[in-house]
C-alpha positions as CSV (number, residue, x, y, z in Angstrom):
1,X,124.8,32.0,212.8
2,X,123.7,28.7,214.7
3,X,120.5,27.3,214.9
4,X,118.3,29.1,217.0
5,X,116.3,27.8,220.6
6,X,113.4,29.2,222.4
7,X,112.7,27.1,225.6
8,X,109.4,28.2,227.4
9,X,109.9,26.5,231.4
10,X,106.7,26.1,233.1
11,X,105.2,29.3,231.7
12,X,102.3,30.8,234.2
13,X,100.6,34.6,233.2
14,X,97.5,35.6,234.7
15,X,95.6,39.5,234.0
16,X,93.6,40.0,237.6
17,X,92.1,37.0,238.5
18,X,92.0,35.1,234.8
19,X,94.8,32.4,234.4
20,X,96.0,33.4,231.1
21,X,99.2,30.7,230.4
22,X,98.8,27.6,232.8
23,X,102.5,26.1,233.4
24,X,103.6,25.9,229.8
25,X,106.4,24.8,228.3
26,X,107.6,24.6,225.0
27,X,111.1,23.7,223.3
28,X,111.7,25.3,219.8
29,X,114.9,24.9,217.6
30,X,116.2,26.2,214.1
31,X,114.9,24.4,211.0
32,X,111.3,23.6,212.2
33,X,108.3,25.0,212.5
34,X,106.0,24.5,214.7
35,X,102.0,25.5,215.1
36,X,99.7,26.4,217.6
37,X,95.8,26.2,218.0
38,X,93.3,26.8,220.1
39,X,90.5,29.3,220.3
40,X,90.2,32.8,220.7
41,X,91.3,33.6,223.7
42,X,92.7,30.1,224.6
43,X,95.9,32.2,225.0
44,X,97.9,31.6,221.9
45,X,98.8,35.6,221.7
46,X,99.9,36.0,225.2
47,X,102.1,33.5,224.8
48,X,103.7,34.6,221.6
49,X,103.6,38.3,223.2
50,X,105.3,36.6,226.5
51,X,107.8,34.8,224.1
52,X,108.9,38.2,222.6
53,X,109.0,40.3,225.8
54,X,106.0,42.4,225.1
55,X,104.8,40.6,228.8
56,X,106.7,39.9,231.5
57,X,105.6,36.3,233.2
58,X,104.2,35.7,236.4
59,X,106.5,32.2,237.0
60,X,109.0,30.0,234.9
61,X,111.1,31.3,232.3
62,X,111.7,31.6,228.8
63,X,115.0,31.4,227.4
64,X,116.1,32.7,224.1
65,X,119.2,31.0,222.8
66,X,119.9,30.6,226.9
67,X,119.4,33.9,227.6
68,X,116.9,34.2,230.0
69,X,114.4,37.3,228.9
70,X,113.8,40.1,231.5
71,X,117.0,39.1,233.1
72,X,119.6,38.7,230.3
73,X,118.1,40.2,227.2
74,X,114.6,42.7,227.6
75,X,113.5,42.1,224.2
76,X,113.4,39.0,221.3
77,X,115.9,40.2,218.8
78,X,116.7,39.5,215.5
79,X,113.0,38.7,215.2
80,X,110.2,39.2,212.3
81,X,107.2,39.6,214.5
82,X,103.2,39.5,213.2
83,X,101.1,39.8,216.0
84,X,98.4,41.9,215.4
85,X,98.7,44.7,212.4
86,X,101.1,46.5,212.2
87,X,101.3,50.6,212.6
88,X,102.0,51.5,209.3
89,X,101.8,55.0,208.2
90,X,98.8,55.0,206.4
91,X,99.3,58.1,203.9
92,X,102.5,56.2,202.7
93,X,103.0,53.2,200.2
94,X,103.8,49.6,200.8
95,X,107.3,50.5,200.0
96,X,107.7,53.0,201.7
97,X,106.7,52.1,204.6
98,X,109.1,48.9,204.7
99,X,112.1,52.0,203.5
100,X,111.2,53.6,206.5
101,X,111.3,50.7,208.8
102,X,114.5,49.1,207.1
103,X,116.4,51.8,207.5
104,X,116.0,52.0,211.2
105,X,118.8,49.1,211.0
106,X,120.1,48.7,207.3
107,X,121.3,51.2,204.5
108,X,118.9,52.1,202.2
109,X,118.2,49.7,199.9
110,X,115.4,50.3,197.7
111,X,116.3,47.6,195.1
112,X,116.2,45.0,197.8
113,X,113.3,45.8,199.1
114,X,111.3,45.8,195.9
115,X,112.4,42.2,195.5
116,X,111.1,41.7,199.1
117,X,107.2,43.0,198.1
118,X,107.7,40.8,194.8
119,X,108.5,37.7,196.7
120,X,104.8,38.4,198.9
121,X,102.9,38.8,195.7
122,X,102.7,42.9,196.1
123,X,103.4,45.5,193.3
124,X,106.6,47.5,195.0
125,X,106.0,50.5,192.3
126,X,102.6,50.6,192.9
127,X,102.0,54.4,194.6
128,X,99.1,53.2,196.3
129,X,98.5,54.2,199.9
130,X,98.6,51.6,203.1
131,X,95.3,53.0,204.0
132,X,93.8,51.7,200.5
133,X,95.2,48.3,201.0
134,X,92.9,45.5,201.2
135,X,93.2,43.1,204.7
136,X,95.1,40.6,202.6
137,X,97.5,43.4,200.3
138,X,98.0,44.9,204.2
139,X,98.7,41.1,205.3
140,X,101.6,40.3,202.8
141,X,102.9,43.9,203.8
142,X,103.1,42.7,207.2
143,X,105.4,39.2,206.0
144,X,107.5,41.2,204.1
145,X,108.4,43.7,207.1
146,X,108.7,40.0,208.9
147,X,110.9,39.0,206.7
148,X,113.4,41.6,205.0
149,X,116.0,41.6,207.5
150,X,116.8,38.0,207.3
151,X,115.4,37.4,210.5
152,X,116.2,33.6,212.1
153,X,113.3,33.6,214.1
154,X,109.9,34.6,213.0
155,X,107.0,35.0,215.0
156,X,103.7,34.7,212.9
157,X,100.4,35.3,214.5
158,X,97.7,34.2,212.2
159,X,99.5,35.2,209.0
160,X,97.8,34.2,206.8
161,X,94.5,36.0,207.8
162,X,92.7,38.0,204.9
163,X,94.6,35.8,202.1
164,X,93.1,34.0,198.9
165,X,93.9,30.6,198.0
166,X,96.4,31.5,195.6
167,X,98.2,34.0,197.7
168,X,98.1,31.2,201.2
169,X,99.9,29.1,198.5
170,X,102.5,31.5,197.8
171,X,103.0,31.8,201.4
172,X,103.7,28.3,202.4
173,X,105.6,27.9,199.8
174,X,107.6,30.9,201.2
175,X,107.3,29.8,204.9
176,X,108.9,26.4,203.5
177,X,111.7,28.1,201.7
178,X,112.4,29.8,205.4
179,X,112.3,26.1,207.0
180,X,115.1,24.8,205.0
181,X,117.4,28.2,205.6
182,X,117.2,26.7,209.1
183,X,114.7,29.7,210.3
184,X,112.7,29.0,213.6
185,X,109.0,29.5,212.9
186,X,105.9,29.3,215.5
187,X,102.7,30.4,214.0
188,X,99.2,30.2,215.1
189,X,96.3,29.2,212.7
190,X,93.1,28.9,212.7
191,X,93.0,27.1,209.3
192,X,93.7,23.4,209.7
193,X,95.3,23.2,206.0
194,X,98.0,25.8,207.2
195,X,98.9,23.2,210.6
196,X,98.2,20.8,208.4
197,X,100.9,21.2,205.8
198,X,102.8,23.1,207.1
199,X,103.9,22.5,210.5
200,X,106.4,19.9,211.8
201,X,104.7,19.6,215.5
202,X,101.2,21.1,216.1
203,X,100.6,22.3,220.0
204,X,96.7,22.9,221.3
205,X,96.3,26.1,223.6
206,X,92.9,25.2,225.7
207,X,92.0,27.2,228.6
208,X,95.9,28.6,229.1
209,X,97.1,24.4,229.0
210,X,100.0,23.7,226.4
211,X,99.6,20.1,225.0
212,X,100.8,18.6,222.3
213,X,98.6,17.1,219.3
214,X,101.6,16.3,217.1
C-alpha cells in the first residue's frame, strides 16, 4: 500500500455559537508523525474527531488519500483510532475483548493477538477482567486494539495517559517502530517529552487557530 495523506483545507466547526476549529489546515503524509498541543478545550479532539468522520465540518474539507470525507468516503478507514476510552466489555479480559473486536474483520487469531498484548507490556493469559484494569493496563489495551490490524494511519489522542515511565518508554519505542513501517501518526500530548521526542512537526491548537511550532 502507498504512503498515506490526510489534507485538512481551511477547516471551520463551530457547536452553537462557540468557534470550535478556526480555518485550519493541516497536510499529513506516510512515514511521519506529527503532534498536537494546546489546552483543554483548545480543540485538539474536535479536530481529530472531524479528521475521522465522527463530525461533519461546517466549511473546508478534509481529504483522505483525495477522497474527500462526507462526499467520497463517510468514515476514516483502515484506521487505529484512541480518542477517548474505549467501550470495552467490562466483564471480559484484555484478550478477549481485542478477539471480539478482531474478528469483526479478521479470522480468529488468538496466537496473533497474544503477541499484540505482549508487544504493549500486558499479560495476554492473564483472566483478569477489563473492569479491574488499572487507567494505564486499560491504556495499553486501547494501543493494542489501535494497532492489531496493521493499521497505516493511527489516530492517538493522548495515548499515553495513565502510563509509568517505563511503560511511556515502551511506547515510543513502539510508536517509532510504526514511523519507519511508513505508518501516518497524529497524536496529541500534553507531556512535552512525548512532542518532544517523538514527533517530526509539532502544531499548537489555541482558541480553535492551527499554527505551527515546529
Amino acid at each position: 500500500m502507498g504512503r498515506q495523506k490526510i489534507e485538512v483545507c481551511n477547516v471551520s466547526k463551530k457547536f452553537g455559537d462557540s468557534v470550535v476549529l478556526d480555518k485550519v489546515s493541516l497536510e499529513l503524509n506516510g512515514g511521519k508523525i506529527y503532534g498536537i498541543v494546546g489546552y483543554n478545550g483548545s480543540g485538539k479532539t474536535v479536530l481529530f474527531k472531524c479528521i475521522c468522520g465522527f463530525y461533519r465540518t461546517d466549511k473546508g474539507a478534509i481529504k483522505i488519500n483525495g477522497q474527500v470525507m462526507h462526499k467520497d468516503i463517510d468514515i476514516l478507514k483502515g484506521a487505529g483510532i484512541i480518542i477517548e476510552e474505549p467501550g470495552y466489555i467490562r466483564n471480559f479480559s484484555g484478550i478477549k475483548n481485542l478477539e471480539c473486536l478482531y474478528r469483526i474483520c479478521n479470522k480468529p487469531n488468538r496466537k496473533y493477538l497474544k503477541t499484540v498484548m505482549t508487544k504493549v507490556g500486558l499479560n495476554p493469559n492473564s483472566r483478569k477482567p477489563v473492569c479491574h484494569y488499572s487507567l494505564g493496563m486499560r491504556q495499553r489495551l486501547a494501543i493494542a486494539q489501535a494497532t492489531m490490524e496493521n493499521q497505516e494511519i493511527l489516530i492517538l489522542d493522548e495515548p499515553m495517559n495513565g502510563l509509568d515511565k517505563r511503560s511511556v518508554s515502551d511506547m515510543r519505542n513502539f510508536f517509532e517502530e510504526l514511523k519507519e513501517q511508513g505508518k501516518l501518526i497524529l497524536l496529541a500530548s500534553h507531556n512535552k517529552d512525548d512532542i518532544e521526542l517523538l514527533c517530526d512537526e509539532v502544531y499548537e491548537m489555541d482558541m480553535g487557530r492551527l499554527s505551527r511550532l515546529r
